[in-house]
TORFI-840926 format. One record per residue (C-alpha): x negated, y negated, z; residue in three letters. Coordinates in steps of 0.2 Angstrom, whole numbers, plus 5000, padded with zeros to 4 digits. Example, Ala and Ser with C-alpha at 12.3 -4.5 7.8 and 13.67 -1.06 7.14 Angstrom:
BEGIN
4938,5022,5039,ALA
4932,5005,5036,SER
% end
This chain:
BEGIN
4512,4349,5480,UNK
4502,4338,5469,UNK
4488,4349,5471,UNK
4495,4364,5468,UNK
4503,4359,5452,UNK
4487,4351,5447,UNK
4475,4367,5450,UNK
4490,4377,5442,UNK
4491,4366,5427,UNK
4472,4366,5424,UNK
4470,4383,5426,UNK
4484,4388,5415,UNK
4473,4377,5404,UNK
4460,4387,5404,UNK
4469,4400,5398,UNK
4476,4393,5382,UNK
4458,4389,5377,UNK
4454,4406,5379,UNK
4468,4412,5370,UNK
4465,4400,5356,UNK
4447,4402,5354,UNK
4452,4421,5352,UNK
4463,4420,5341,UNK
4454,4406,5330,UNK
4440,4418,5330,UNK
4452,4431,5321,UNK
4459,4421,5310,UNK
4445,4413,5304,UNK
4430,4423,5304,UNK
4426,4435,5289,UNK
4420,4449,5300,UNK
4430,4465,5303,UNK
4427,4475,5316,UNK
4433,4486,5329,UNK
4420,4491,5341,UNK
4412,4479,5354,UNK
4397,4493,5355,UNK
4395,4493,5336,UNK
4394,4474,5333,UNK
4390,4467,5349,UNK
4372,4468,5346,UNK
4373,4459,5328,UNK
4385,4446,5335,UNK
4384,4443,5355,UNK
4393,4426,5357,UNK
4408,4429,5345,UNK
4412,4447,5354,UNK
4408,4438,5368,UNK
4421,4425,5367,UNK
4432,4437,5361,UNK
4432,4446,5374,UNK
4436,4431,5388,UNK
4450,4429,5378,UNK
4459,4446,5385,UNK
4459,4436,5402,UNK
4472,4420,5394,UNK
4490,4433,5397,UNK
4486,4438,5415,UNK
4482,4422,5418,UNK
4498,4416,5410,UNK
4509,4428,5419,UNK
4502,4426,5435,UNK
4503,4409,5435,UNK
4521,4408,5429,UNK
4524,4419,5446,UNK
4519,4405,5456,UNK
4527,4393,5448,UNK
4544,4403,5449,UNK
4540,4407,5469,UNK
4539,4388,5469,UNK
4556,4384,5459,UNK
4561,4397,5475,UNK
4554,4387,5489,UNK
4561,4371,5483,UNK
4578,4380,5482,UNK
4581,4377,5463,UNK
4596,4379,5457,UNK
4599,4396,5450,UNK
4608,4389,5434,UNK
4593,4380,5429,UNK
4580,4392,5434,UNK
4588,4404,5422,UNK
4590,4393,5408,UNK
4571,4389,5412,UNK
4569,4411,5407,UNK
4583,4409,5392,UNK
4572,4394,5384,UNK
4557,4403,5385,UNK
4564,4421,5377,UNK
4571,4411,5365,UNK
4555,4402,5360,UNK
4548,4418,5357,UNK
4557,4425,5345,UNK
4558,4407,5337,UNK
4540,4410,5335,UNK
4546,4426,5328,UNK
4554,4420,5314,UNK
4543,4406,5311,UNK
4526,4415,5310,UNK
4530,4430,5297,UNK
4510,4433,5297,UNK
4509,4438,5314,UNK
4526,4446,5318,UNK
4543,4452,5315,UNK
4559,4447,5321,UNK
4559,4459,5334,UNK
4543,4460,5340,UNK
4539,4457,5360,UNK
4525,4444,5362,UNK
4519,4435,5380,UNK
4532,4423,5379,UNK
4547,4435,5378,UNK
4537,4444,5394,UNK
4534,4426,5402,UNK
4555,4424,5397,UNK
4562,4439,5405,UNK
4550,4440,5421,UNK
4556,4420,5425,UNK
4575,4426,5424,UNK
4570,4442,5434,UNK
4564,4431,5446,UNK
4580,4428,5453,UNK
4580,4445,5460,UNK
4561,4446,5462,UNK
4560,4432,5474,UNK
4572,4440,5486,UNK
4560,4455,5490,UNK
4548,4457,5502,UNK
4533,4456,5502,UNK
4528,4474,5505,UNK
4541,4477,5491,UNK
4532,4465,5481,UNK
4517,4475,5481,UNK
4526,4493,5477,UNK
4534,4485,5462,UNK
4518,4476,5457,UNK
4509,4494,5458,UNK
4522,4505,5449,UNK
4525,4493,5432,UNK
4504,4495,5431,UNK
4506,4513,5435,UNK
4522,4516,5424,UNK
4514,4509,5410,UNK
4500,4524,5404,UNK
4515,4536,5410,UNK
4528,4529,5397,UNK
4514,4529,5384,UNK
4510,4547,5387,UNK
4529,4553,5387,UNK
4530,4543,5370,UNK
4515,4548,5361,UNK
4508,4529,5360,UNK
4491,4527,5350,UNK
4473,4523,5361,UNK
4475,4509,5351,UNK
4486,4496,5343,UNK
4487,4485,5328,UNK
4500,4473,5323,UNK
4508,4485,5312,UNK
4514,4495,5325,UNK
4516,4485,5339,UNK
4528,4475,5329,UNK
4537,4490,5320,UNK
4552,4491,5327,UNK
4560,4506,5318,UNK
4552,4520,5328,UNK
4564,4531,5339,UNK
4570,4517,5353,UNK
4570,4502,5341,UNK
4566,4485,5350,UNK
4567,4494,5366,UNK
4552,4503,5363,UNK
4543,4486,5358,UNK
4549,4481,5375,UNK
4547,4491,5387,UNK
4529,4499,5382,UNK
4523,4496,5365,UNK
4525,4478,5361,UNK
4510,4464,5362,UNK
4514,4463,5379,UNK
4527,4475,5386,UNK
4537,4474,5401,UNK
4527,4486,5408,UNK
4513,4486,5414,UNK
4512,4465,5413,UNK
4528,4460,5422,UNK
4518,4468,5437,UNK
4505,4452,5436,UNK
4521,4439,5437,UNK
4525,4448,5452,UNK
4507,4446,5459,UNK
4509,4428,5455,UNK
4525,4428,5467,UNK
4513,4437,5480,UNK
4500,4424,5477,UNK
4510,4410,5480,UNK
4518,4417,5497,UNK
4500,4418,5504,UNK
4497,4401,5499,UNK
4510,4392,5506,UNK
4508,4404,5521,UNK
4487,4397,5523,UNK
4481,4415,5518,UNK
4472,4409,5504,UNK
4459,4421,5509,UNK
4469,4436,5506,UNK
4471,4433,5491,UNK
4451,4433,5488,UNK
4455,4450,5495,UNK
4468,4457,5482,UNK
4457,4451,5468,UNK
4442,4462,5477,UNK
4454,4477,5479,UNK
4461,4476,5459,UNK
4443,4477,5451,UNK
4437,4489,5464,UNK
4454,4503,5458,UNK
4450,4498,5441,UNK
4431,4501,5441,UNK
4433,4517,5451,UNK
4448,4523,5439,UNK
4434,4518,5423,UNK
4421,4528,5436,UNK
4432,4544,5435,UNK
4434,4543,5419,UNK
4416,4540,5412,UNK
4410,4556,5423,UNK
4422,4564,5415,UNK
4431,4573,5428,UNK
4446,4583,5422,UNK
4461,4574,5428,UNK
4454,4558,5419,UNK
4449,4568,5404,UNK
4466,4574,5401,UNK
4482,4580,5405,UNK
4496,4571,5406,UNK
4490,4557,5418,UNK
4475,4554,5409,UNK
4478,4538,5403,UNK
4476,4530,5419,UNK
4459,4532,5420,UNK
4454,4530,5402,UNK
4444,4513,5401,UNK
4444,4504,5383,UNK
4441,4486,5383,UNK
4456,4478,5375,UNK
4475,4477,5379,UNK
4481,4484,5365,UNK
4489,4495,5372,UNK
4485,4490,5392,UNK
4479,4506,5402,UNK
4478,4501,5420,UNK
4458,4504,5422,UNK
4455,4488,5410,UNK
4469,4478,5416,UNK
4470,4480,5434,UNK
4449,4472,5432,UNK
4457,4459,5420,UNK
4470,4455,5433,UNK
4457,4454,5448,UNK
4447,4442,5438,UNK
4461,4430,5432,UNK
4467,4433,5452,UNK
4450,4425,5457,UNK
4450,4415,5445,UNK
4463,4405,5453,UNK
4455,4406,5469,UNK
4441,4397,5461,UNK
4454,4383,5457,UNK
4463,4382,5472,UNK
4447,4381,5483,UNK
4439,4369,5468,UNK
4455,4357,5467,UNK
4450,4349,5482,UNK
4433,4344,5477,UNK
4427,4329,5467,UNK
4427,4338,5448,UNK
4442,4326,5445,UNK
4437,4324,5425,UNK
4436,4344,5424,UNK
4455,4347,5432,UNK
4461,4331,5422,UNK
4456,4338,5406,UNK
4461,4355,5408,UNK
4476,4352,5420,UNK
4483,4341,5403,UNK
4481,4356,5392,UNK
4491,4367,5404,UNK
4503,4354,5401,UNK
4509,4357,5386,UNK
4504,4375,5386,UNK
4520,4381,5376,UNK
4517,4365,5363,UNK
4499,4373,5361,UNK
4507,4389,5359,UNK
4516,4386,5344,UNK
4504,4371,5335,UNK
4490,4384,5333,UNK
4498,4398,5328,UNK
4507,4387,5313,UNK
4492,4379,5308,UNK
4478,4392,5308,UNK
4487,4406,5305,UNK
4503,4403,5295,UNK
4495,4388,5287,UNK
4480,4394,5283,UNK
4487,4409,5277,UNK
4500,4401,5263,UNK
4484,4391,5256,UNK
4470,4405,5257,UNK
4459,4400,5268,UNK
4462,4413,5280,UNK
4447,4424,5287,UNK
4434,4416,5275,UNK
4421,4408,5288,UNK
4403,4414,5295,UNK
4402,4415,5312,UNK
4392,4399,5313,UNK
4407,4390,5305,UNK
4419,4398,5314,UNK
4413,4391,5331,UNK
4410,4374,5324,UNK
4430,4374,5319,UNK
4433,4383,5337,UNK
4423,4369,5345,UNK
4431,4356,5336,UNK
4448,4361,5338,UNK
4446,4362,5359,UNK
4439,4346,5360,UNK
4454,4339,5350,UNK
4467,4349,5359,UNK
4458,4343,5374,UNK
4458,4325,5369,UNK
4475,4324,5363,UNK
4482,4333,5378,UNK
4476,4317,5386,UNK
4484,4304,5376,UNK
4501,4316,5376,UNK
4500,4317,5394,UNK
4498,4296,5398,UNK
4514,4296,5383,UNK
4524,4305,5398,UNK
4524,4322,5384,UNK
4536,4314,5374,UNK
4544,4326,5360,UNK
4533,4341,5366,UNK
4542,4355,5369,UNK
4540,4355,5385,UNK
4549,4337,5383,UNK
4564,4346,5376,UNK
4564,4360,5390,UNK
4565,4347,5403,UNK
4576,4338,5395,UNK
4588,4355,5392,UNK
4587,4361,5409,UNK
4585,4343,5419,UNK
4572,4353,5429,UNK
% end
């Protein structure tokens, strides 16, 4: 179990440094831009970065499938697992409120995802497996469908993803046009659940082998759809074919590639976590941590705080990825000292303390 928690923790790490880096980058840098074609070329490391940080919410939703698979095995009590969901939701639209820069008080963001799809798993753990892989399939599938029957954008900015008074209100933000709608993302907690079940099962391989399968659909979806044959042109199942690379909104040609990645990606951890790269997971592994505290101190320093004082977006890229640089190694470095202090006040502190989990 130790090793599991600790390959988990440190790859969940790894994600909250890519989400941070990425969303540092847009806080602070004074470029705007909306093609990785256009601007690529003038500024290869920042788009490069940028784009790594796509991977952080897979990686997040995922992972919180295994850890509610293990709260399953260890036949948690139900009570406490949901409060576990509540806390979460609730978090998010504290963050809501909080963080007027970034979002509205209904918006949908990876926490009130990561909130529902731990209360959900109450059910979603009683499935099969075979079931477990329908469902997993039809919320990535679903997703370009309900996009299609709404009329959603090709692409998404804040404004809209957090504009709640469209026909369907909040529900709308929910299900499909939210930062991160139900679907198709609740469909990478349930692969999460999957992972785990091969794990404790020792079919770790397989789940090499699910990754392999995920960016094998996704390239050959992107395939069909760069030749330009006609049902991934248009018509009203286009959408699953069309391959742009952000998530915003998520089409199942760039996620299902995503997901396979952040898939092997734990593989890599879970194979690693038993080597002698005891400084890498120690540092990392205390990051994932306090994941949730990280959550909320960088989005209230960089972006709300530096947006009351006026210092928002007014950096060069060379002095944006000296603060980005800076800021890791301290978050790094004080997830250490937090961690030996037993992650006293975090708010991971007060969950456990809520929930006694």
């Amino acid at each position: 179990m130790t090793e599991r928690i600790k390959y988990l923790d440190s790859l969940r790490g790894l994600a909250v440094i890519l989400m941070v880096q990425q969303h540092l980058q847009s806080w602070l840098w004074n470029k705007n831009w909306l093609s990785y074609g256009i601007t690529f070329p003038e500024h290869p490391v920042m788009l490069s970065l940028n784009f790594l940080g796509n991977f952080s919410a897979a990686i997040f939703l995922i992972v919180a499938g295994i850890g509610s698979a293990m709260l399953y095995d260890k036949n948690t009590v139900k009570y406490e697992v949901l409060k576990r969901g509540v806390f979460i939701l609730l978090c998010g639209y504290l963050l809501n409120v909080i963080s007027p820069h970034w979002f509205k008080p209904g918006s949908w963001y990876i926490l009130h995802t990561i909130g529902i799809a731990v209360i959900l798993s109450l059910i979603l753990n009683r499935i099969n497996t075979t079931g477990l892989v329908i469902l997993s399939a039809l919320f990535v599938i679903s997703a370009p469908l309900i996009q299609t029957w709404l009329n959603t954008p090709l692409m998404l900015g804040n404004n809209f993803m957090n504009d709640a008074s469209r026909n369907g209100g909040m529900l709308r933000l929910i299900f499909a046009e939210g930062h991160f709608p139900v679907f198709p993302w609740l469909g990478f907690f349930i692969s999460g659940i999957i992972c785990q079940r091969l794990i404790i099962s020792d079919k770790k391989n397989r789940i090499l082998i699910i990754s392999v399968l995920l960016i094998s659909a996704g390239s050959l979806f992107r395939w069909f759809y760069v030749y330009g044959f006609f049902f991934a042109t248009g018509g009203k199942f286009f959408r699953i074919f069309v391959f742009l690379p952000y998530v915003y909104p998520p089409l199942p040609s760039f996620i299902m590639i995503v997901g396979g990645i952040a898939i092997l990606l734990l593989y890599i951890f879970l194979i690693l976590s038993n080597s002698t790269l005891d400084f890498f997971f120690n540092s990392f592994s205390s990051v994932g941590r306090l994941s949730l505290s990280w959550f909320f101190i960088h989005i209230m320093i960089f972006n709300e705080m530096f947006s009351l004082i006026g210092i928002k977006k007014i950096f060069n890229a060379p002095a944006a990825l000296f603060i980005i640089l800076i800021t890791i190694i301290i978050i790094i470095l004080l997830s250490l000292f937090w961690n030996k202090h037993r992650l006293k006040f975090s708010i991971e502190w007060f969950m456990r303390k809520i929930i006694k989990l």
